[in-house]
PAMIKE-458365 format. One line per field, with one value per residue (C-alpha): chain; residue number from 0; y, x, z. Coordinates in Angstrom, 2 decimals, always signed. Layout:
N
unit <- [A/...] .
pos <- [NUM/...] .
c2 <- [Y/...] .
c1 <- [X/...] .
c3 <- [Z/...] .
***
This chain:
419
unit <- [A/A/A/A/A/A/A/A/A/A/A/A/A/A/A/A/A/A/A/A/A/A/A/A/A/A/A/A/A/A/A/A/A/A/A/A/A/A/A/A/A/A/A/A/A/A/A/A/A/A/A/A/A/A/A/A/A/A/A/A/A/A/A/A/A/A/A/A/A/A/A/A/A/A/A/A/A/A/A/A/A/A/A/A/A/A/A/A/A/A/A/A/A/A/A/A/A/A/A/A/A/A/A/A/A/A/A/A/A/A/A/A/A/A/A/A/A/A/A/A/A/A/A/A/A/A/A/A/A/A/A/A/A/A/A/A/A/A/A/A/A/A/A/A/A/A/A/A/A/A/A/A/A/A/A/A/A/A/A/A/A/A/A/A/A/A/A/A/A/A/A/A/A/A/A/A/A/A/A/A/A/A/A/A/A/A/A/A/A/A/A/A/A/A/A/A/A/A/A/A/A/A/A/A/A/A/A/A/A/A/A/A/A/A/A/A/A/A/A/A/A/A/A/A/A/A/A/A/A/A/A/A/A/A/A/A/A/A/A/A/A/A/A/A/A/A/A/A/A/A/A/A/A/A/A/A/A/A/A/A/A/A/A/A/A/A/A/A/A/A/A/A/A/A/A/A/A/A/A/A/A/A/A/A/A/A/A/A/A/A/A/A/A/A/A/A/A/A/A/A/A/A/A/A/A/A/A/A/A/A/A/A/A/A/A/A/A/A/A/A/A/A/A/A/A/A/A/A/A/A/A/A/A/A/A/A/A/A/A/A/A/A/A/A/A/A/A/A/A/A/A/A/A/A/A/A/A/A/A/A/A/A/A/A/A/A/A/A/A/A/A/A/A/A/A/A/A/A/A/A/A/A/A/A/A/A/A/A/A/A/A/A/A/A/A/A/A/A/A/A/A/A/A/A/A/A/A/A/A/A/A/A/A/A/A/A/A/A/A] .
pos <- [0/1/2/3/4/5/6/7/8/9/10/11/12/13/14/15/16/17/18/19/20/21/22/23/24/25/26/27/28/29/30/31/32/33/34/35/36/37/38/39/40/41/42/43/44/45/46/47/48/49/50/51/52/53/54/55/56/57/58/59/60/61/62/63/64/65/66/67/68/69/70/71/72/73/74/75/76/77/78/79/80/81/82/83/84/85/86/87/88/89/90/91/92/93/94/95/96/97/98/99/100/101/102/103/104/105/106/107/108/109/110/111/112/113/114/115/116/117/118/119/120/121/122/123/124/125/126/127/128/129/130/131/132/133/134/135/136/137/138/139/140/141/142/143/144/145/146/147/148/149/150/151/152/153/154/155/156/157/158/159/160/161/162/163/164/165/166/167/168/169/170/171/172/173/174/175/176/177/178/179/180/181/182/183/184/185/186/187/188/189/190/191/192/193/194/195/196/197/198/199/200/201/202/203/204/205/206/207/208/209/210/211/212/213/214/215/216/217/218/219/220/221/222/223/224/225/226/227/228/229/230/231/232/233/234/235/236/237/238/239/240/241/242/243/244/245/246/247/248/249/250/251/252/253/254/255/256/257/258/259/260/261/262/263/264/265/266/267/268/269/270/271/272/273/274/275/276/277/278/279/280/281/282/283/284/285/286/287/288/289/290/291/292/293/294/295/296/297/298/299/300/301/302/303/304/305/306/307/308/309/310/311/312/313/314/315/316/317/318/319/320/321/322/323/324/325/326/327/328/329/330/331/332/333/334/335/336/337/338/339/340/341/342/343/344/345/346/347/348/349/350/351/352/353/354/355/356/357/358/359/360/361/362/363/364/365/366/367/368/369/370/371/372/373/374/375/376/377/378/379/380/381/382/383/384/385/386/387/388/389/390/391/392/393/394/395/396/397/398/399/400/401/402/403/404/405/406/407/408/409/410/411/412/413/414/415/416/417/418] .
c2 <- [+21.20/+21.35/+17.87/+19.25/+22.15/+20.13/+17.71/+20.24/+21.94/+18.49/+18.29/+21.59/+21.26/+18.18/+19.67/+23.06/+20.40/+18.69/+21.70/+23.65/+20.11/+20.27/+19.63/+21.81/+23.49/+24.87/+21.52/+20.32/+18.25/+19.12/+16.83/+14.36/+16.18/+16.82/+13.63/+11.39/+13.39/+13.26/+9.23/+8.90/+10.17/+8.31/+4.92/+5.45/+6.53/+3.24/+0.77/+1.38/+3.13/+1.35/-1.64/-4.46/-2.89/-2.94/-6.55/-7.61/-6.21/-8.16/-11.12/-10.15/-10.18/-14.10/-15.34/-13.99/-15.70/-18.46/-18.09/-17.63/-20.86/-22.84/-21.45/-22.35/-25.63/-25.74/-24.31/-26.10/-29.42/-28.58/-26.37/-27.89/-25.57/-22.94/-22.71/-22.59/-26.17/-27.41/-26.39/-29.10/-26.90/-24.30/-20.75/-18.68/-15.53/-14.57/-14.11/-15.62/-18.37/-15.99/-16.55/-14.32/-15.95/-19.47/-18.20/-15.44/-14.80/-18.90/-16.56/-15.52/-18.05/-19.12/-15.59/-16.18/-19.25/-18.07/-15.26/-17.08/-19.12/-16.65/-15.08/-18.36/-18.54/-14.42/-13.28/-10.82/-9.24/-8.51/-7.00/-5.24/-4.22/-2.69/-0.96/+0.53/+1.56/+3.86/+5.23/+6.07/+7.57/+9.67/+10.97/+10.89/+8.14/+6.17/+2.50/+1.52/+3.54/+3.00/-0.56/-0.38/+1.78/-1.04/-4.09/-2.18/-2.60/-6.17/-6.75/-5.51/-2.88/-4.94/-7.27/-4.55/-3.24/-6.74/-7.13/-4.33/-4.38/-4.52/-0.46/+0.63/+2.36/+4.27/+5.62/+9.47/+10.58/+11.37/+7.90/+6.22/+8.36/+7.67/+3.92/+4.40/+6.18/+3.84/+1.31/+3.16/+4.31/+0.80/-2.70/-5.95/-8.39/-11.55/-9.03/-7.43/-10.41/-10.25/-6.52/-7.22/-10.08/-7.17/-4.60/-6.80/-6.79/-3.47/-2.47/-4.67/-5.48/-4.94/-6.56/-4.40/-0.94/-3.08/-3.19/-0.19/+1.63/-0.06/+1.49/+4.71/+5.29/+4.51/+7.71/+9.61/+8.70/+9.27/+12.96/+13.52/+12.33/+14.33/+17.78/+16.93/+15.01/+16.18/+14.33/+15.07/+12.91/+13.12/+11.97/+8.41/+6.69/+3.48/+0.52/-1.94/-5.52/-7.34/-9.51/-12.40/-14.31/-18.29/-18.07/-21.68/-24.50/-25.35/-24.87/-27.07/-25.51/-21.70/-23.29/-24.88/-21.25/-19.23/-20.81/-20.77/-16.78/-16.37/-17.34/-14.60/-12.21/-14.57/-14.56/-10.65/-9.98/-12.00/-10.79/-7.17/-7.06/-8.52/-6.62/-2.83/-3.43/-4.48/-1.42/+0.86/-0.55/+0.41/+3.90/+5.11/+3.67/+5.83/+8.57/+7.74/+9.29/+12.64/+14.94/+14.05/+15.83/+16.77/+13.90/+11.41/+9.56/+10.65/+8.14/+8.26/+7.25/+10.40/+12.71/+11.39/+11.61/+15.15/+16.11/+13.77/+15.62/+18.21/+15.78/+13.26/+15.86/+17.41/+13.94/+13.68/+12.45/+14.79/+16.73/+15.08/+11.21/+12.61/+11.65/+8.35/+8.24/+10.47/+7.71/+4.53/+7.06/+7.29/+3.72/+2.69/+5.41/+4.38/+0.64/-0.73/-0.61/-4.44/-3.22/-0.38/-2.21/-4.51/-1.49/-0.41/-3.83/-3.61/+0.14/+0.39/+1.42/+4.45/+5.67/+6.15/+6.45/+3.87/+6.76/+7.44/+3.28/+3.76/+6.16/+5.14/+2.14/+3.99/+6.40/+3.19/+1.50/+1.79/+0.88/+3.98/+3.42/+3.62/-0.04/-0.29/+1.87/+0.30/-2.60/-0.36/+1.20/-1.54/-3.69/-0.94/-0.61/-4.17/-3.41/-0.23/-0.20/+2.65/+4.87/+3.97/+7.61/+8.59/+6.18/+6.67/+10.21/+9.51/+6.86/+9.33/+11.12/+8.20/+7.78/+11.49/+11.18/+7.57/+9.03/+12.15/+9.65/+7.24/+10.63/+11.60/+8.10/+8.37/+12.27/+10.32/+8.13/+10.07/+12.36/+9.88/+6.21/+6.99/+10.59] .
c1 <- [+3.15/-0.22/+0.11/+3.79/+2.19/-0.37/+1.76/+4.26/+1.20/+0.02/+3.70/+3.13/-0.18/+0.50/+3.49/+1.84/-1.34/+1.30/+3.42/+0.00/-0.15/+3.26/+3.98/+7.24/+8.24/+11.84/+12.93/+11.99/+14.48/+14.39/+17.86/+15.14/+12.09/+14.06/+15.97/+12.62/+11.34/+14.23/+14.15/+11.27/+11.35/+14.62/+12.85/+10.43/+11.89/+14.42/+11.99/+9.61/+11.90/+15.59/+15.57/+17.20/+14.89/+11.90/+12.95/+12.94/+9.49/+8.13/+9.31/+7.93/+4.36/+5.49/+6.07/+2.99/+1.05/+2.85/+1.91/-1.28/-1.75/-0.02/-2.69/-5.34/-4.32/-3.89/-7.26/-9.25/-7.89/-8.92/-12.15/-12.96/-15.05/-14.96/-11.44/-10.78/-11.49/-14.08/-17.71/-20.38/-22.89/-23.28/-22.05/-24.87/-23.51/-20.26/-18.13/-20.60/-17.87/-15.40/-15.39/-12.98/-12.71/-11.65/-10.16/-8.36/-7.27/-5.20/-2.33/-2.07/-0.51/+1.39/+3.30/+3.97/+5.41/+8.12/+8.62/+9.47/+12.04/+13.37/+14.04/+15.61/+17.93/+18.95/+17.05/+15.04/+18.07/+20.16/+17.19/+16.42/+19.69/+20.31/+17.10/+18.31/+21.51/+19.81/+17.65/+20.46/+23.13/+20.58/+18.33/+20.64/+18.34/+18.92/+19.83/+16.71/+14.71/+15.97/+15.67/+12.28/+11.23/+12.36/+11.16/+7.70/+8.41/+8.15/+6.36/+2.88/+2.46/+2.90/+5.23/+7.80/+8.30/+8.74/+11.39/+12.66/+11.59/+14.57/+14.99/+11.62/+12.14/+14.70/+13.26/+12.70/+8.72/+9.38/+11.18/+7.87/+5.49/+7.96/+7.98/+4.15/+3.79/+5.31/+2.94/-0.04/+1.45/+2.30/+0.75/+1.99/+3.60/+1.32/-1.75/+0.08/-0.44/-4.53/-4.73/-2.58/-5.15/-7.78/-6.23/-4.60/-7.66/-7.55/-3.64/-0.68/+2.16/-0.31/+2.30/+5.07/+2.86/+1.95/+5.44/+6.82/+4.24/+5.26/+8.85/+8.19/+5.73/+8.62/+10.41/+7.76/+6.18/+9.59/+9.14/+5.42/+6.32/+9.25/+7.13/+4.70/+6.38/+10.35/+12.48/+16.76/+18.62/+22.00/+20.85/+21.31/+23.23/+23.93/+23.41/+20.47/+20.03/+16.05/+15.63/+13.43/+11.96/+12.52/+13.96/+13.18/+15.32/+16.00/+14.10/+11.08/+10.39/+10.68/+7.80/+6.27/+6.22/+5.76/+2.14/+1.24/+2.23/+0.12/-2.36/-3.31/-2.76/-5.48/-8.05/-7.51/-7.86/-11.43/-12.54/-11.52/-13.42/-16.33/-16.70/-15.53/-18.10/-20.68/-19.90/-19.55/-23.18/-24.81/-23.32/-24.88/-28.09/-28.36/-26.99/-29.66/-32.20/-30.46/-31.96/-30.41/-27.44/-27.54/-30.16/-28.06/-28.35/-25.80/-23.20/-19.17/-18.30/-20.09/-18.56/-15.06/-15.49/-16.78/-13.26/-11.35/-12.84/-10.23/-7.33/-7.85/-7.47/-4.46/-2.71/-3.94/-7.80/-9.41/-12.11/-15.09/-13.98/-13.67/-16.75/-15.85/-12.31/-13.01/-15.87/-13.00/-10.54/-13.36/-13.98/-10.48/-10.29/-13.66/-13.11/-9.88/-8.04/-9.40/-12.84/-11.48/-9.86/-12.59/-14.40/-12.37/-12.50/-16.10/-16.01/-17.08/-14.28/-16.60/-16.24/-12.22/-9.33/-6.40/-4.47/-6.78/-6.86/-3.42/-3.10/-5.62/-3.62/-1.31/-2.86/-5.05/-2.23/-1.91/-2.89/-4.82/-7.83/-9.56/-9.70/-5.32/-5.26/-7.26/-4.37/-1.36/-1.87/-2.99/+0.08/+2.47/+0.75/+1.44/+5.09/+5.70/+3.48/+5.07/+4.17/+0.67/-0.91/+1.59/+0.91/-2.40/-2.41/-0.31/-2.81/-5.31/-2.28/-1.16/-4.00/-3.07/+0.13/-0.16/-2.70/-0.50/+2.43/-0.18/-1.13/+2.51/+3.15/-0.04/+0.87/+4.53/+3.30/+1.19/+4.03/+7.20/+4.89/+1.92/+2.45] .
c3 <- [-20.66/-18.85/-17.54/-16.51/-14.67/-13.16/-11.68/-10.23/-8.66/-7.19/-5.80/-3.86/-2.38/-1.26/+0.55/+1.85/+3.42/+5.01/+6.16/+7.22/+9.96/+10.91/+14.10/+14.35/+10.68/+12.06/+12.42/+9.39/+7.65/+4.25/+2.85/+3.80/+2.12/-1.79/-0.90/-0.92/-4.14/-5.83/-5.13/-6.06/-9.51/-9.98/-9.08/-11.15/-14.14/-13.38/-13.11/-15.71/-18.44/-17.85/-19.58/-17.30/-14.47/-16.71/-17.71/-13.77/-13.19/-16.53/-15.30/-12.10/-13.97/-14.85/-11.50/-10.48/-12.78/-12.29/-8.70/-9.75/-10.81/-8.65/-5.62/-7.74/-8.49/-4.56/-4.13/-6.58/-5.06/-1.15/-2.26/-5.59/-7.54/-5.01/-5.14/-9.30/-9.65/-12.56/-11.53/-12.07/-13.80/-16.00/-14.90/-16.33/-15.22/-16.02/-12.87/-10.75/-9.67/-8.94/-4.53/-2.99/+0.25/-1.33/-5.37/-4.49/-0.74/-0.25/-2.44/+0.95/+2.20/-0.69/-1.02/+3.12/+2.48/+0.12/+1.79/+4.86/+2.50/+0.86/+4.14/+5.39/+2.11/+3.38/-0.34/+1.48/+3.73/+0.89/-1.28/+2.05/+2.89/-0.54/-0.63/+2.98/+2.12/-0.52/+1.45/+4.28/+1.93/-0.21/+2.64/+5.64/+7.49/+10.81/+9.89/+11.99/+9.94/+6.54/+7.04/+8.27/+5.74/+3.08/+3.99/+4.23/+0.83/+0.98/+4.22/+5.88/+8.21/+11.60/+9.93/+9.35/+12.76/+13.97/+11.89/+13.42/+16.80/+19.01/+17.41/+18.01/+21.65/+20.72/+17.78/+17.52/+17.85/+13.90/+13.03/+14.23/+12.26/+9.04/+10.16/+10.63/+7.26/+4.88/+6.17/+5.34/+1.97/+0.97/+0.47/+1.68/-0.43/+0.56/-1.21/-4.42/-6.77/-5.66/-6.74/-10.26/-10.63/-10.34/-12.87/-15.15/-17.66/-18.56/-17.55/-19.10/-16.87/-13.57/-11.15/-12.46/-11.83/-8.22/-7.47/-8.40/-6.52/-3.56/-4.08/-5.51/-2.19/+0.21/+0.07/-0.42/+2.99/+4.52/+2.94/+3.66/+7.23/+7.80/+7.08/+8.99/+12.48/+11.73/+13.42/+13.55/+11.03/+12.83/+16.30/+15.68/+12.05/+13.27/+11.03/+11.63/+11.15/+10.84/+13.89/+13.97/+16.80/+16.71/+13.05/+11.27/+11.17/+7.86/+4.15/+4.89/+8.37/+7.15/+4.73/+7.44/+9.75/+6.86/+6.19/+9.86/+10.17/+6.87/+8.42/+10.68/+8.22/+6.20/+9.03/+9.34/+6.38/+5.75/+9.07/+8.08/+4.78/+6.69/+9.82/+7.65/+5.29/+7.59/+9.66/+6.53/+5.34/+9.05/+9.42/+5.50/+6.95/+8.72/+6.64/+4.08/+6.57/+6.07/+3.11/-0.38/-1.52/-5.33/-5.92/-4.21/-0.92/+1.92/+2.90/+4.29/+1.06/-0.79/+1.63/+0.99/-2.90/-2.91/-0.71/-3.78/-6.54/-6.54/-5.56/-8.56/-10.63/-9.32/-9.59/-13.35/-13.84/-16.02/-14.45/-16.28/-14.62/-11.34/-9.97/-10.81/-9.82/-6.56/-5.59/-5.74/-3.45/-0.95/-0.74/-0.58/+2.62/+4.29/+3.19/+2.19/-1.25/-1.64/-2.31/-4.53/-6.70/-7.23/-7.74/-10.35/-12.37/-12.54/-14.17/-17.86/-19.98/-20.59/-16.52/-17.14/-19.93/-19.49/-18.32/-14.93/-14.44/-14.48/-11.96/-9.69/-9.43/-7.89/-6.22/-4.19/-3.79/+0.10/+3.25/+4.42/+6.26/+9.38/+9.27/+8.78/+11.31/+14.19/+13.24/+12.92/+16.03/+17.90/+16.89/+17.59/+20.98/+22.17/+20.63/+22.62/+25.44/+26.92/+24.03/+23.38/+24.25/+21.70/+19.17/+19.02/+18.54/+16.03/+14.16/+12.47/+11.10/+9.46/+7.36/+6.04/+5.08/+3.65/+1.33/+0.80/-0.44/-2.36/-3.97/-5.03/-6.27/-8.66/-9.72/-11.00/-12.74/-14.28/-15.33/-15.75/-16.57/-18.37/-19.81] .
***
């Protein structure tokens, strides 16, 4: 019962921070609000309790290691030892092989690849599709919208509105904030299988929890979004369709374009890690110059976990493993989730119980950072480059309500997964 309480608490202060931001509360549409939480729960309770659905996401858990593999043996072959291949000496400490850039970022391009073909064979459109329809008939959504919100659950956070793009002017001030929203709240596909690979030791089934926090945070960044930037849901209900720009020619070219799209998302995402945690690194430089704060050294990541402490225990850390929990929110917020997850691989199984590594999955299992943002609103921008004054207003926001949603995600499966 006091988890019960706890949780429905979470719920409502996670609404009242959003509704204290709201940009107009008399237009709030709450169908859409009750509608997202009520989808949530539903999804979740589906895909990790219902058998067939819990049966999809297992085998889910095979292809990826499957997948896995199959980069490696890619990998090894170009990079050799770098890439997974045999090492010509002795590893002396454990781990020490492990090279991000060259082991576990080529999955990358692998997951672009199918994607591309699956999108060729019309896979994704119909998963899409079905996902939208939901979303339209249970929370009174645009078609634009709905759509957009569901392949987020596939795609990244640029890739989505490009799917979409031909929609975007129209789209209510609100719609774009949603659209903006569930890519903050969500992960791309091309990274999911690197952040299982990263919980897996200590949580069975890590692709499963990977994907079903991708869905379960899909309406409730819709919801989040909707207090906060309301928008009217019976303006425009016309259907959608996902657009793309010189689609391939056959099987073996959607291959051929899915590798070169992946990679840019590749290069961003080495660069990003890079130049974020070279920037992080100056900035508590010069923090550490500032007088220590309860016997530790300032830094952006300190601040952020002192403002967590109260949230990771609303969504269901117990109070003595916030510090710890509260420190991986802040670095997936001044960082990226990439970092944070790592983070949370390395922890002792003394720092958290199975039940906060299962959360925390959830709860970092977004996009929202400074560093997502610079690229959300900077690809939105060259989308829409009548609305840029509007989109970047909107950017900072983003990171709010993404982390609002990531939040909810974490405080149900808490409740409905790992209760």
């Amino acid at each position: 019962m006091a988890d019960i309480a706890r949780s429905c608490l979470a719920f409502l202060c996670f609404l009242l921070i959003a509704f204290a931001i709201s940009e107009d509360r008399r237009r709030i549409p709450w169908r859409v609000v009750f509608g997202g939480l009520a989808l949530q729960f539903a999804a979740a309770l589906t895909l990790a309790h219902f058998p067939p659905a819990k049966q999809v996401v297992l085998l889910a858990n095979d292809a990826a290691e499957a997948l896995q593999k199959a980069t490696e043996a890619g990998s090894g072959f170009v990079f050799g030892y770098l890439g997974g291949g045999p090492a010509p000496f002795e590893e002396k400490t454990p781990g020490a092989g492990f090279i991000l850039a060259f082991k576990a970022l080529p999955m990358v391009l692998t997951i672009s690849a199918l994607a591309s073909l699956f999108f060729y064979w019309g896979v994704m459109q119909r998963v899409a599709g079905g996902f939208a329809f939901l979303l339209r008939r249970s929370m009174g959504l645009s078609g634009a919208l709905a759509l957009g919100a569901s392949v987020h659950i596939f795609v990244g956070m640029i890739e989505a509105p490009l799917l979409i793009r031909p929609y975007l002017a129209r789209m209510q001030r609100g719609e774009l904030f949603a659209l903006m929203t569930c890519g903050m709240a969500g992960v791309a596909g091309t990274v999911m299988v690197i952040y299982a690979g990263f919980v897996a030791p200590f949580l069975p089934d890590a692709l499963g929890h990977i994907l079903i926090a991708s869905v379960i945070a899909t309406p409730a960044a819709i919801a989040v979004a909707a207090v906060m930037s309301p928008w009217d849901i019976y303006k425009d209900n016309a259907e959608a369709r996902l657009a793309v720009e010189n689609p391939p020619a056959g099987a073996f070219d959607a291959i051929v374009k899915g590798v070169s799209d992946g990679v840019g998302p590749l290069v961003g995402v080495v660069s990003m890690l890079l130049t974020t945690i070279a920037l992080v690194t100056l900035a508590n430089m010069a923090l550490a110059h500032l007088p220590q704060l309860g016997g530790e050294t300032p830094s952006l990541q300190l601040a952020f976990a002192y403002a967590f402490r109260p949230i990771v225990w609303l969504i269901g850390v117990p109070w003595g493993e916030t510090p710890a929990a509260a420190a991986l929110m802040a670095t997936k917020t001044v960082v990226n989730e990439f970092v944070a997850y790592r983070d949370m691989s390395a922890l002792g199984v003394e720092a958290l119980s199975p039940r906060s590594r299962l959360i925390l999955t959830y709860a970092l299992c977004g996009f929202a950072n400074f560093g997502s943002m610079g690229i959300l609103v900077g690809g939105l921008n060259v989308m829409l480059p009548g609305r840029r004054a509007e989109i970047t207003r909107l950017g900072l926001r983003s990171i709010l309500s993404g982390t609002l949603a990531t939040c909810m995600s974490a405080t149900t499966a808490g409740l409905l997964i790992g209760g």
